[in-house]
mmCIF file of the C-alpha atoms, coordinates in Angstrom:
data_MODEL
# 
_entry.id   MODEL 
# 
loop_
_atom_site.group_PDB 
_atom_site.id 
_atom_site.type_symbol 
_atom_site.label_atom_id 
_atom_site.label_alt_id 
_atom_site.label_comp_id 
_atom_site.label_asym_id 
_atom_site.label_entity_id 
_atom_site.label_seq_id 
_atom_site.pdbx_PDB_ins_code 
_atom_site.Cartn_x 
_atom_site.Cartn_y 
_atom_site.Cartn_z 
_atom_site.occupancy 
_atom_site.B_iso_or_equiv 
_atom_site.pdbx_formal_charge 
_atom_site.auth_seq_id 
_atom_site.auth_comp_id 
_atom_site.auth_asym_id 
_atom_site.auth_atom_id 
_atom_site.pdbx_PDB_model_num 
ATOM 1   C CA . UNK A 1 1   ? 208.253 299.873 -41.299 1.00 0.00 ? 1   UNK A CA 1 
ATOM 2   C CA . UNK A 1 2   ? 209.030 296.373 -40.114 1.00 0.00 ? 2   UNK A CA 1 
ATOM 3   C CA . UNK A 1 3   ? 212.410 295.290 -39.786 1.00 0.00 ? 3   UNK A CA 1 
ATOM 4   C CA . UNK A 1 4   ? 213.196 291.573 -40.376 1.00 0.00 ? 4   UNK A CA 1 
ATOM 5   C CA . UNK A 1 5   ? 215.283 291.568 -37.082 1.00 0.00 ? 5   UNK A CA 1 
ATOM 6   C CA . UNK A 1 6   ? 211.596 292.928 -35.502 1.00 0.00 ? 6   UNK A CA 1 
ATOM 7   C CA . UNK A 1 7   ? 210.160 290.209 -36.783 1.00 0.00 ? 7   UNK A CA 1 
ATOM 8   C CA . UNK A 1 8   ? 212.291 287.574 -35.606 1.00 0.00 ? 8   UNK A CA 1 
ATOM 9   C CA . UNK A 1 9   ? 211.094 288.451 -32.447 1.00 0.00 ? 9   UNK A CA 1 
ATOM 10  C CA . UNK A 1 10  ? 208.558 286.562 -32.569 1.00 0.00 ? 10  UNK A CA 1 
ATOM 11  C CA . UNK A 1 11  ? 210.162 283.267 -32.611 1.00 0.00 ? 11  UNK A CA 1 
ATOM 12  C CA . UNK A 1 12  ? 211.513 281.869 -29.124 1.00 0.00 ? 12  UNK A CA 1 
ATOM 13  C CA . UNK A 1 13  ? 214.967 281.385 -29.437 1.00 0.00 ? 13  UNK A CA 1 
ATOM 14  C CA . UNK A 1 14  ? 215.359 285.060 -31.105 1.00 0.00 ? 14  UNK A CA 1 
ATOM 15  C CA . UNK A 1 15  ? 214.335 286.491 -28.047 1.00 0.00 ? 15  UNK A CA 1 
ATOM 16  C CA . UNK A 1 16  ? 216.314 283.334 -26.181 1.00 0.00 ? 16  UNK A CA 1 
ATOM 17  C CA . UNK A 1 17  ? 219.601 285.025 -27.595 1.00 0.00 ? 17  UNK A CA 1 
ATOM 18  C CA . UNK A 1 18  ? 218.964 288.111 -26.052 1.00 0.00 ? 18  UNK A CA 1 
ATOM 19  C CA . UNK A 1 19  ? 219.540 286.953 -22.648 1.00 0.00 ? 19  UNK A CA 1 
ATOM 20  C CA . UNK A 1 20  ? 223.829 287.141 -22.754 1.00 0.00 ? 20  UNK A CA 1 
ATOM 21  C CA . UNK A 1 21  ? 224.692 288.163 -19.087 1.00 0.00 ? 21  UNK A CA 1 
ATOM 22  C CA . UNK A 1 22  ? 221.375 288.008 -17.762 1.00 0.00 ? 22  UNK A CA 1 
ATOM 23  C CA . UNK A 1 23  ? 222.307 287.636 -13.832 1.00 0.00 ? 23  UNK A CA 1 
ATOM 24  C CA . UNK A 1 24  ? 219.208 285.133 -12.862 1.00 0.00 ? 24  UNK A CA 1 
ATOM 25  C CA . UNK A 1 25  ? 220.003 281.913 -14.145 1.00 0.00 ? 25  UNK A CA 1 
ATOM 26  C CA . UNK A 1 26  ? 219.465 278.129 -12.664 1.00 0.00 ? 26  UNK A CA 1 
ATOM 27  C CA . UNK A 1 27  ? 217.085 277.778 -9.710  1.00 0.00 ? 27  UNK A CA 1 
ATOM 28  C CA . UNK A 1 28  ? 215.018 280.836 -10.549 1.00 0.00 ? 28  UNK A CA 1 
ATOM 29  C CA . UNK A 1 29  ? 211.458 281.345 -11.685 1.00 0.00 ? 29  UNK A CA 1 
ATOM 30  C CA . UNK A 1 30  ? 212.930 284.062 -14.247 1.00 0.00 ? 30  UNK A CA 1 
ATOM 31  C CA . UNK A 1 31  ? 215.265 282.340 -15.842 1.00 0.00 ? 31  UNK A CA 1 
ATOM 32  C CA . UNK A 1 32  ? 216.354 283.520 -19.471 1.00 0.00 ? 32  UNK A CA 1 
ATOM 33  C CA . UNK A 1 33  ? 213.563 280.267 -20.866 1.00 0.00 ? 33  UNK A CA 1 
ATOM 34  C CA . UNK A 1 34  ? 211.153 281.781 -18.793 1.00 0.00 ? 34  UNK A CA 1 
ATOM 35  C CA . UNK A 1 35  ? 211.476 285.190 -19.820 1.00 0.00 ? 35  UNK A CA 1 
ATOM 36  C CA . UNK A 1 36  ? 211.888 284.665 -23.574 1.00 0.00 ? 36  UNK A CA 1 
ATOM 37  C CA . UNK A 1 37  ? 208.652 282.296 -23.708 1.00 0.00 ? 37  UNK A CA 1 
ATOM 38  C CA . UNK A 1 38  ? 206.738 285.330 -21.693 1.00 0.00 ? 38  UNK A CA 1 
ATOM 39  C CA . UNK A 1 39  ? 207.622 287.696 -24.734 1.00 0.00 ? 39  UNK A CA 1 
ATOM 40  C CA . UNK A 1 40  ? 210.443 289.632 -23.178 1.00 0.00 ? 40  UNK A CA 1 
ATOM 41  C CA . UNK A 1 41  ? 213.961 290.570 -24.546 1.00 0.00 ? 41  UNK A CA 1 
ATOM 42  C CA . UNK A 1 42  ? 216.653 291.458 -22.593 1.00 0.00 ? 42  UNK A CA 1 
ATOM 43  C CA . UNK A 1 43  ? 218.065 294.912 -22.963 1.00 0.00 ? 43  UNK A CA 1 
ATOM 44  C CA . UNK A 1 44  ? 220.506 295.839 -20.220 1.00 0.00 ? 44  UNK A CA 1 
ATOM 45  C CA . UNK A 1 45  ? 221.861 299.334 -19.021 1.00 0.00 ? 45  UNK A CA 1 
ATOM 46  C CA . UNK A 1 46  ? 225.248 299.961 -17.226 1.00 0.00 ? 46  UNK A CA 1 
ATOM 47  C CA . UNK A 1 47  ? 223.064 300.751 -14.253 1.00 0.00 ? 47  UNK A CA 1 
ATOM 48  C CA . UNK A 1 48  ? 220.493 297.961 -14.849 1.00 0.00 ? 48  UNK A CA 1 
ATOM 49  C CA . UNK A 1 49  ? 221.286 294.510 -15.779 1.00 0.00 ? 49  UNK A CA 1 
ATOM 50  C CA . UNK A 1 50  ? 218.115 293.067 -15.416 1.00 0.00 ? 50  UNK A CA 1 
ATOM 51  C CA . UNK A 1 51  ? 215.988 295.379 -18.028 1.00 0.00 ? 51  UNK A CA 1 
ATOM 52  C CA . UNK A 1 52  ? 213.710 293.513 -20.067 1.00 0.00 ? 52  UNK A CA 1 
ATOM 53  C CA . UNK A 1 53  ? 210.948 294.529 -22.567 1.00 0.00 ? 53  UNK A CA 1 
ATOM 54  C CA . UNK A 1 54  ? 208.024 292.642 -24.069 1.00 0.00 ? 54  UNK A CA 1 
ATOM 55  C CA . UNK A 1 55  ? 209.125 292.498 -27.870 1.00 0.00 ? 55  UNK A CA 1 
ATOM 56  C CA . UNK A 1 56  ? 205.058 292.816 -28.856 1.00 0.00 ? 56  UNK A CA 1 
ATOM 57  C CA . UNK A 1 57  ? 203.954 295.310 -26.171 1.00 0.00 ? 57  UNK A CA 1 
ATOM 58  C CA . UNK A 1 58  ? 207.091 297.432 -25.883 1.00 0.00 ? 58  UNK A CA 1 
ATOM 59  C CA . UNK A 1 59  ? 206.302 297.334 -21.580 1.00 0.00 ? 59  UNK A CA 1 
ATOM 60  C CA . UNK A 1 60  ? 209.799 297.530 -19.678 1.00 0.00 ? 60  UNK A CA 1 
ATOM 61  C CA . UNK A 1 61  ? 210.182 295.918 -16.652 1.00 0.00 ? 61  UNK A CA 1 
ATOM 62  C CA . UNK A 1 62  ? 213.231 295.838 -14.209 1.00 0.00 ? 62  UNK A CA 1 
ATOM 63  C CA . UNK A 1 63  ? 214.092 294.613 -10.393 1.00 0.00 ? 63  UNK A CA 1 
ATOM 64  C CA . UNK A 1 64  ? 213.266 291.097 -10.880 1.00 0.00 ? 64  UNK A CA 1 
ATOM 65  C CA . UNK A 1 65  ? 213.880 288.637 -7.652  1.00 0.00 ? 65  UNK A CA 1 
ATOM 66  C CA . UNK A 1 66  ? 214.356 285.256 -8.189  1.00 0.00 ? 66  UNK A CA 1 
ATOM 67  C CA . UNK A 1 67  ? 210.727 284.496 -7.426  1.00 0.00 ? 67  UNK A CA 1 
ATOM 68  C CA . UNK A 1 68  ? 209.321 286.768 -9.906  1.00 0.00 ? 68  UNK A CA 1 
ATOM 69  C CA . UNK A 1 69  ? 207.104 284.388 -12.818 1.00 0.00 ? 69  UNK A CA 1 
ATOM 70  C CA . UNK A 1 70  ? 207.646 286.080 -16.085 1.00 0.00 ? 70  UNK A CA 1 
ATOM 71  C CA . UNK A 1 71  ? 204.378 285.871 -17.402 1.00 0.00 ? 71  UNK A CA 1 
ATOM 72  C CA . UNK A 1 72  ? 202.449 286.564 -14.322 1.00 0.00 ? 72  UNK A CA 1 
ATOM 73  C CA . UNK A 1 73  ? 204.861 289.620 -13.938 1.00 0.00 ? 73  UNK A CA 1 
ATOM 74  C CA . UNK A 1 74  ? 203.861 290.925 -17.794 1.00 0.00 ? 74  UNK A CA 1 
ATOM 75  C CA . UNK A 1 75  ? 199.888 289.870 -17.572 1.00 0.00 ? 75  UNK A CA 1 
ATOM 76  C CA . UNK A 1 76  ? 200.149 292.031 -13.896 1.00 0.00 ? 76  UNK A CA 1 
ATOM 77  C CA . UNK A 1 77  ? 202.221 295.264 -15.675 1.00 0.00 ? 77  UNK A CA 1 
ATOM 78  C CA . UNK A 1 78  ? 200.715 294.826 -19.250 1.00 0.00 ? 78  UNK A CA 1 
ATOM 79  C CA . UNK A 1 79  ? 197.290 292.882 -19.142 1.00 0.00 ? 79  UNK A CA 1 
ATOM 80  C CA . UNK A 1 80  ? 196.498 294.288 -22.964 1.00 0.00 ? 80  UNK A CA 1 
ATOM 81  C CA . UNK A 1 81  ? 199.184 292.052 -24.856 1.00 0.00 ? 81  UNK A CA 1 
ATOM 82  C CA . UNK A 1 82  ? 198.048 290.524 -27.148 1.00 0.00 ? 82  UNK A CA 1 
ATOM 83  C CA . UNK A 1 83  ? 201.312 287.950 -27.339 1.00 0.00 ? 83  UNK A CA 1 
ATOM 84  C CA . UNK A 1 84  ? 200.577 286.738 -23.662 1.00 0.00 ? 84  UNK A CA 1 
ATOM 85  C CA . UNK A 1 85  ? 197.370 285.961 -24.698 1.00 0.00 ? 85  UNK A CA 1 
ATOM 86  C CA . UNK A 1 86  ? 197.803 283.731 -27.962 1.00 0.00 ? 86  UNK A CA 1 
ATOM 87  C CA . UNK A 1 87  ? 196.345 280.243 -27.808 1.00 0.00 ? 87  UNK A CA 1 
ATOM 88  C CA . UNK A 1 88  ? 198.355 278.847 -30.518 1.00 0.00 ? 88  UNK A CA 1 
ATOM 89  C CA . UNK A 1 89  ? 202.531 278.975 -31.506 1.00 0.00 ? 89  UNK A CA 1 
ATOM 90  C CA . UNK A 1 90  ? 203.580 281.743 -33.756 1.00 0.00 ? 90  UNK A CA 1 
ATOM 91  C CA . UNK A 1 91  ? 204.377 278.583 -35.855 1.00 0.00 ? 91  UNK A CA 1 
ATOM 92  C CA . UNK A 1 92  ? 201.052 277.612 -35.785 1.00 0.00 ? 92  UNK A CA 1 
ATOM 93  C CA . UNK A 1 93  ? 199.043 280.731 -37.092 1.00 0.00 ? 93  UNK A CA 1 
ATOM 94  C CA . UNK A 1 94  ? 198.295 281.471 -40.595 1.00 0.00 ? 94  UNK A CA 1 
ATOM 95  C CA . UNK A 1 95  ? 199.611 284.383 -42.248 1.00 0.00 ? 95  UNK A CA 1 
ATOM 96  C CA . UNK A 1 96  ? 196.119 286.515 -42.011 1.00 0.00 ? 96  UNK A CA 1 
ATOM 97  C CA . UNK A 1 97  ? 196.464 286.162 -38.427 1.00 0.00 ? 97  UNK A CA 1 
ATOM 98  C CA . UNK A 1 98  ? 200.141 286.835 -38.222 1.00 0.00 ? 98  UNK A CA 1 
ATOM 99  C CA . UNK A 1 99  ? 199.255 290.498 -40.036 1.00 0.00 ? 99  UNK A CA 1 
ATOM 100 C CA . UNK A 1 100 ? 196.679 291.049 -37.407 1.00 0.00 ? 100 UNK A CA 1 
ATOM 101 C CA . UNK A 1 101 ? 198.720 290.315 -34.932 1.00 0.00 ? 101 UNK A CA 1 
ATOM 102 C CA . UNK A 1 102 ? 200.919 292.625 -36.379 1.00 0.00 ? 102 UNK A CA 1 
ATOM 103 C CA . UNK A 1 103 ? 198.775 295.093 -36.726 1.00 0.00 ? 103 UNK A CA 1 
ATOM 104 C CA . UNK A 1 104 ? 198.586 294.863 -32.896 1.00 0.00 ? 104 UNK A CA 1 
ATOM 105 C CA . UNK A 1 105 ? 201.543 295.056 -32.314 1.00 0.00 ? 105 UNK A CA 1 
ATOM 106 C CA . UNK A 1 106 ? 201.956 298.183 -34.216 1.00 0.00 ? 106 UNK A CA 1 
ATOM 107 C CA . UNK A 1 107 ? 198.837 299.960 -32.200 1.00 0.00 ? 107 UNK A CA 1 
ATOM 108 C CA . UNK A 1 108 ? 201.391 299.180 -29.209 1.00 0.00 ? 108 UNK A CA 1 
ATOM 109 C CA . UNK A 1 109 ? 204.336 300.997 -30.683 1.00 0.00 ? 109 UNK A CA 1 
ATOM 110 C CA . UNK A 1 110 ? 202.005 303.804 -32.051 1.00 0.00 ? 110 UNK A CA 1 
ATOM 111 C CA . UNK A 1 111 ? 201.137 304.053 -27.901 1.00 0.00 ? 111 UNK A CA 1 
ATOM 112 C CA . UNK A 1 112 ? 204.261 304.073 -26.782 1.00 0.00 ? 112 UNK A CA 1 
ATOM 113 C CA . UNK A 1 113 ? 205.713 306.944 -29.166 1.00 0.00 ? 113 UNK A CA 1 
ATOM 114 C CA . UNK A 1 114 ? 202.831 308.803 -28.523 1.00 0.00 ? 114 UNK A CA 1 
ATOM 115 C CA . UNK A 1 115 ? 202.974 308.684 -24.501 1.00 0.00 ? 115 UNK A CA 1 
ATOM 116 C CA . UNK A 1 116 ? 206.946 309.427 -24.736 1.00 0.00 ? 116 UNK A CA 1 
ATOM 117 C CA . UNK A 1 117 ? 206.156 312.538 -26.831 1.00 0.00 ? 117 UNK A CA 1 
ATOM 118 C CA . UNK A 1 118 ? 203.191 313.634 -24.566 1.00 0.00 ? 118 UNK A CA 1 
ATOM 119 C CA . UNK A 1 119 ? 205.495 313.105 -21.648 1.00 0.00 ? 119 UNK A CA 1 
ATOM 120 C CA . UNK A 1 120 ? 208.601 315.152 -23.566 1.00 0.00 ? 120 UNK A CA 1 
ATOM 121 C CA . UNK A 1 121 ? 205.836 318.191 -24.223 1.00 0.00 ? 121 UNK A CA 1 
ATOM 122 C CA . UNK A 1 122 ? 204.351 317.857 -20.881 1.00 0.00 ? 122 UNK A CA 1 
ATOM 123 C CA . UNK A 1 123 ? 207.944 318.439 -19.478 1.00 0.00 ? 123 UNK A CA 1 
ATOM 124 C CA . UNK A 1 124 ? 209.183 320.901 -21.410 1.00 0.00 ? 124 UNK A CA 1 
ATOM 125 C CA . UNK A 1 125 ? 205.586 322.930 -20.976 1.00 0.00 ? 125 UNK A CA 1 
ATOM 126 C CA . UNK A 1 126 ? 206.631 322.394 -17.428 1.00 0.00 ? 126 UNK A CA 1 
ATOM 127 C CA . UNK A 1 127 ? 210.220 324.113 -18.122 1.00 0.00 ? 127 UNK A CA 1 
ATOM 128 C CA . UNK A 1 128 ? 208.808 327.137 -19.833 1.00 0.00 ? 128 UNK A CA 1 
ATOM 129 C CA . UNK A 1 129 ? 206.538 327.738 -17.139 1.00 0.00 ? 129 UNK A CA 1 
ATOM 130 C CA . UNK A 1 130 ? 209.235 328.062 -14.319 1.00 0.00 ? 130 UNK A CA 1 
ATOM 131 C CA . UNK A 1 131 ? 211.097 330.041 -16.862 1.00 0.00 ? 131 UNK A CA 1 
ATOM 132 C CA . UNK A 1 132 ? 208.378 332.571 -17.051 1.00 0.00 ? 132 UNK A CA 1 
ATOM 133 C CA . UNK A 1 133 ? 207.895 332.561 -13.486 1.00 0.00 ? 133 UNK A CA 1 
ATOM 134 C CA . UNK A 1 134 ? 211.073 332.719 -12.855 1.00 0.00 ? 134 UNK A CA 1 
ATOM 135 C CA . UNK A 1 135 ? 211.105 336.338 -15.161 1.00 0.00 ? 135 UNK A CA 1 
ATOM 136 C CA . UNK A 1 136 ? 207.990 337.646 -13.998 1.00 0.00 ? 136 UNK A CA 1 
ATOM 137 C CA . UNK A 1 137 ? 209.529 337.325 -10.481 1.00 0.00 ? 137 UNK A CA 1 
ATOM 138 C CA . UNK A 1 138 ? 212.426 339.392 -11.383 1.00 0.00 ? 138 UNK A CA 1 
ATOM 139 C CA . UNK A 1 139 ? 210.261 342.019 -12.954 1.00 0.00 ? 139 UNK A CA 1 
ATOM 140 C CA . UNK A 1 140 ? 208.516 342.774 -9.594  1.00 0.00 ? 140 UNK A CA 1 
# 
């Protein structure tokens, strides 16, 4: 299900707001502008203040340098998005191409939650093993 808040995401300035404390400001090639027109959001940890994800293509990206181009940064890390590749303004489109762009969007979160469960399996696959091992060694 699609939130409203989800969907504001797809206008500019939401994803503009995002950027409170973002530590690259004037002078940079990543500046909040920058990064909100390449897609991204900014979602900070305590340890990282420079987190960002692409609100379409859910790819997180962190340890940006001045110097770093948003968009050439996301097309290099996520070359699939659809968002970087739009020829027209989210304004623009009609609403036939808005739900196919949504439906994108949603093959992209489907993606995601399936790679972070894969990875959560393949780890705790990993854990029994050792485990076992772990026993059998103490049996012999």
């Amino acid at each position: 299900m699609v939130t409203p808040e989800e969907c504001d995401l797809y206008f500019y300035e939401k994803r503009l707001q995002t950027y409170s404390g973002w530590p690259f400001t004037g002078g940079c090639a990543c500046t909040p502008e920058n990064m909100a027109k390449a897609g991204f959001i900014h979602c900070p940890t305590e340890n990282s203040p420079d987190v960002v994800q692409c609100f379409f293509c859910y790819k997180e990206l962190e340890g940006w340098e001045p110097e770093d181009d948003p968009l050439q940064e996301h097309k290099r890390h996520s070359p699939n998005c659809t968002f970087i590749g739009l020829k027209k303004s989210v304004e623009d489109m009609t609403l036939v191409e808005l739900l196919k762009l949504q439906k994108d969007r949603q093959k992209f979160l489907l993606k995601k939650s399936t790679d972070e469960t894969m990875e959560k399996f393949r780890q705790a696959a990993q854990n029994t093993r050792s485990e076992l091992v772990k026993i059998i060694t103490k049996a012999n």
